[in-house]
N, CA and C atoms as a LAMMPS dump frame, in Angstrom:
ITEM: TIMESTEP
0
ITEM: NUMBER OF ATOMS
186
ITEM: BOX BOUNDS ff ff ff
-5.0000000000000000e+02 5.0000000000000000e+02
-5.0000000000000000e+02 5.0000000000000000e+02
-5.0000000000000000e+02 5.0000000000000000e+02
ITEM: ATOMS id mol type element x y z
1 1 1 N 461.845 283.759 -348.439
2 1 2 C 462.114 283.856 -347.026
3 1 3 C 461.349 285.042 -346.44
4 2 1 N 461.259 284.899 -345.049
5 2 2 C 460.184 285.807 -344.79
6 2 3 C 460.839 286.963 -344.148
7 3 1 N 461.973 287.178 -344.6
8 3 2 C 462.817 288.309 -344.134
9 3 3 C 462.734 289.182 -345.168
10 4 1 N 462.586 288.669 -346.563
11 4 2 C 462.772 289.545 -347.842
12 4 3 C 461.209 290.237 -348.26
13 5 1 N 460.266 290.198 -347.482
14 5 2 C 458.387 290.581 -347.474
15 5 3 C 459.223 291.975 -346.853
16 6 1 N 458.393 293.341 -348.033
17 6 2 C 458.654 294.673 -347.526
18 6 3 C 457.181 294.927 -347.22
19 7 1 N 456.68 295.418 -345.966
20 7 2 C 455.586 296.019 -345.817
21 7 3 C 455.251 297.288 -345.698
22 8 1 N 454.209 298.151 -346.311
23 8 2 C 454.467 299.337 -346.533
24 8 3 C 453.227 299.996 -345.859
25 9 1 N 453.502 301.201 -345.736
26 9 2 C 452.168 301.965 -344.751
27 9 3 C 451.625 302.927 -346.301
28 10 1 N 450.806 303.363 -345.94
29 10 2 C 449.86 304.257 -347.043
30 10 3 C 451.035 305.331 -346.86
31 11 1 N 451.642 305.801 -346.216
32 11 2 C 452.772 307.119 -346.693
33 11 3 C 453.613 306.539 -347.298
34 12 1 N 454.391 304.942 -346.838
35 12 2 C 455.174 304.552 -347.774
36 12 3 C 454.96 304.626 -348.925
37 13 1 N 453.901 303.917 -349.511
38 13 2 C 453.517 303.6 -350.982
39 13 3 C 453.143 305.123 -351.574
40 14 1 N 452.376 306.076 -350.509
41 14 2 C 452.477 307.154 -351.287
42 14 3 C 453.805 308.112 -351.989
43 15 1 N 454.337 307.886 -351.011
44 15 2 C 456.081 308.605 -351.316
45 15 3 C 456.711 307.436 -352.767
46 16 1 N 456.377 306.515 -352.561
47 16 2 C 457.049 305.569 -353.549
48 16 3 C 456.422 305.746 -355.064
49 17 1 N 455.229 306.28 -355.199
50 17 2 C 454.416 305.808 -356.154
51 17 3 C 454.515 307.617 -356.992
52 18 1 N 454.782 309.008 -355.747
53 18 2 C 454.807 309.538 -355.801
54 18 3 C 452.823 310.589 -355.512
55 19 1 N 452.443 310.358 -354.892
56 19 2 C 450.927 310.505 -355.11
57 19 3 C 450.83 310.743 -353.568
58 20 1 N 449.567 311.201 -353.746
59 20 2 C 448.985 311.381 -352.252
60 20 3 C 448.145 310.624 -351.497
61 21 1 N 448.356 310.758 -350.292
62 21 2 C 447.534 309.408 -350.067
63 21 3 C 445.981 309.034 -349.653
64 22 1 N 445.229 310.212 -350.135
65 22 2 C 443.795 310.204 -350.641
66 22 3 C 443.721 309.077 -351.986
67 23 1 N 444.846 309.493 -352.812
68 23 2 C 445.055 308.393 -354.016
69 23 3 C 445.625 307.009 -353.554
70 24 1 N 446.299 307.025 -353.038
71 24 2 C 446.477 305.606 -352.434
72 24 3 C 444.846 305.303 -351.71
73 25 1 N 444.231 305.664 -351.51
74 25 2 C 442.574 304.95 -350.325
75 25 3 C 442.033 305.02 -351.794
76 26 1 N 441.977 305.867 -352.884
77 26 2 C 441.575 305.584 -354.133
78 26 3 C 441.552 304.901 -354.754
79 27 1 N 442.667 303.973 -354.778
80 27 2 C 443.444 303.068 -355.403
81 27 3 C 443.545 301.782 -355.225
82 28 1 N 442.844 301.825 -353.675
83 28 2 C 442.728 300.492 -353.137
84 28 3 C 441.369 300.005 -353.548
85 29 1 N 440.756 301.384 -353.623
86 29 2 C 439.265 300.957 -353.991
87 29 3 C 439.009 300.378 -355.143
88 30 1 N 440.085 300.639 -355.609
89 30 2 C 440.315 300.09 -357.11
90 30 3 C 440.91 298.708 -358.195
91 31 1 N 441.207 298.176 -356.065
92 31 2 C 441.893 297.221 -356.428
93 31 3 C 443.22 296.651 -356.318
94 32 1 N 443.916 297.88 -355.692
95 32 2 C 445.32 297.998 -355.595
96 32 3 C 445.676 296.846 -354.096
97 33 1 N 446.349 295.693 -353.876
98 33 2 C 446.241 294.916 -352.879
99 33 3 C 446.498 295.417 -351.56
100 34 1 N 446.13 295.032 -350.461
101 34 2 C 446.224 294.877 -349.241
102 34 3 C 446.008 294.045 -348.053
103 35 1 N 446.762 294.867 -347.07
104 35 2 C 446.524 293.333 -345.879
105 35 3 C 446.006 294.566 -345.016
106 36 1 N 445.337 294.03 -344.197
107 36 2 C 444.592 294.764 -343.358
108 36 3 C 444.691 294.308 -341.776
109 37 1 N 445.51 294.667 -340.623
110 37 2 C 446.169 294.043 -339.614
111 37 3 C 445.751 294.49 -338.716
112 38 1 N 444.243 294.234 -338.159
113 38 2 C 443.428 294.974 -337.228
114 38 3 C 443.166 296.129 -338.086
115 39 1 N 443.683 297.767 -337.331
116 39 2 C 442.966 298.647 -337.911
117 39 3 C 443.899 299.645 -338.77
118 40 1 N 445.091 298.568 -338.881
119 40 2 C 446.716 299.182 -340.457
120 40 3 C 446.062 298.097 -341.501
121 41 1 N 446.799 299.272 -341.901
122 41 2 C 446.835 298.715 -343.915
123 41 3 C 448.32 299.017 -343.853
124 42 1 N 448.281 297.821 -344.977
125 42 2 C 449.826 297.424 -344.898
126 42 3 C 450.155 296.781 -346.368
127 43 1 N 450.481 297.194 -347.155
128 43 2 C 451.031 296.756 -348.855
129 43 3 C 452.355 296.227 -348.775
130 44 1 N 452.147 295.103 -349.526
131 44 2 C 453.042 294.199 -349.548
132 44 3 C 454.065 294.506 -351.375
133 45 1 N 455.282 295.316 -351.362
134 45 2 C 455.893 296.373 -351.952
135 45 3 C 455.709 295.452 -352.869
136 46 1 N 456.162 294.059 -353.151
137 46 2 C 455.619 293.372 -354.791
138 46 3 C 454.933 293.575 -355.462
139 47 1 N 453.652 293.321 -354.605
140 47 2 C 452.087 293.418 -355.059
141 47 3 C 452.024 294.584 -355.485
142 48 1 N 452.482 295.692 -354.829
143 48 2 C 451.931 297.299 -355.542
144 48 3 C 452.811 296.815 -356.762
145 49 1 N 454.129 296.57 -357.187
146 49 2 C 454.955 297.166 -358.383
147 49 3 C 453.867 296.182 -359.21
148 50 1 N 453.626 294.83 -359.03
149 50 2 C 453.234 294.433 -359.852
150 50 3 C 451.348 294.571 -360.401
151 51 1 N 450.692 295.353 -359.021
152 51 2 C 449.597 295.974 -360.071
153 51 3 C 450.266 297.054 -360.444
154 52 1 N 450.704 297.828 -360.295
155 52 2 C 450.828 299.415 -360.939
156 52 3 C 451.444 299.018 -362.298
157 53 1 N 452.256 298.037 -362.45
158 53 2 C 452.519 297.651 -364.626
159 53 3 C 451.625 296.637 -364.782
160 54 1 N 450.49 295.506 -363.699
161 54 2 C 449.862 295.258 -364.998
162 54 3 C 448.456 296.372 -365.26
163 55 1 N 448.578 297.558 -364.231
164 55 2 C 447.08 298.101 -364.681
165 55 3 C 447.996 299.923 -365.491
166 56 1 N 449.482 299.497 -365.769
167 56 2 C 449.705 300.635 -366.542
168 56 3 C 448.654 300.87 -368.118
169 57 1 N 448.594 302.097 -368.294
170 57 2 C 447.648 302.887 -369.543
171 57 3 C 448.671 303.334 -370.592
172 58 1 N 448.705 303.047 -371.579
173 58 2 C 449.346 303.526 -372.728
174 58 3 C 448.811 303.979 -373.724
175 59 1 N 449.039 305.604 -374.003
176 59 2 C 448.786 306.522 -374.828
177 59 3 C 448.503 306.571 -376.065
178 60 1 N 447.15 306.294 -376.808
179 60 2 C 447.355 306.318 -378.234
180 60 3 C 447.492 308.102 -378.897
181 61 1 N 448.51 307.765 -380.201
182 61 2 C 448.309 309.011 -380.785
183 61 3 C 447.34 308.903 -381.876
184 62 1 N 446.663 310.112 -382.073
185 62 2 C 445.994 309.736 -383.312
186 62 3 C 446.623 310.588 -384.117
């Protein structure tokens, strides 16, 4: 339903993700999704959780 779509501003996702939001414009460059609504960017809160675990990095020890 189209009541349950969270849309988020680059401070949202920055506060959420914890980061700044030079890293969020970083991040997009990187791939991180967006909608672009004239001249907002606007993240759709799914899409971030679900790139940020599938592009999570896990630590090898040697």
């Amino acid at each position: 339903m189209a009541g349950d779509i969270k849309f988020l501003t680059v401070e949202d996702v920055a506060e959420m993700l914890q980061v700044t939001r030079t890293t969020i414009y970083n991040l997009k460059k990187q791939g991180l999704p967006f909608i672009k609504l004239g001249k907002n960017i606007r993240f759709d809160q799914d899409e971030v959780v679900d790139w940020v675990r599938s592009n999570r990095q896990v630590e090898k020890n040697d």
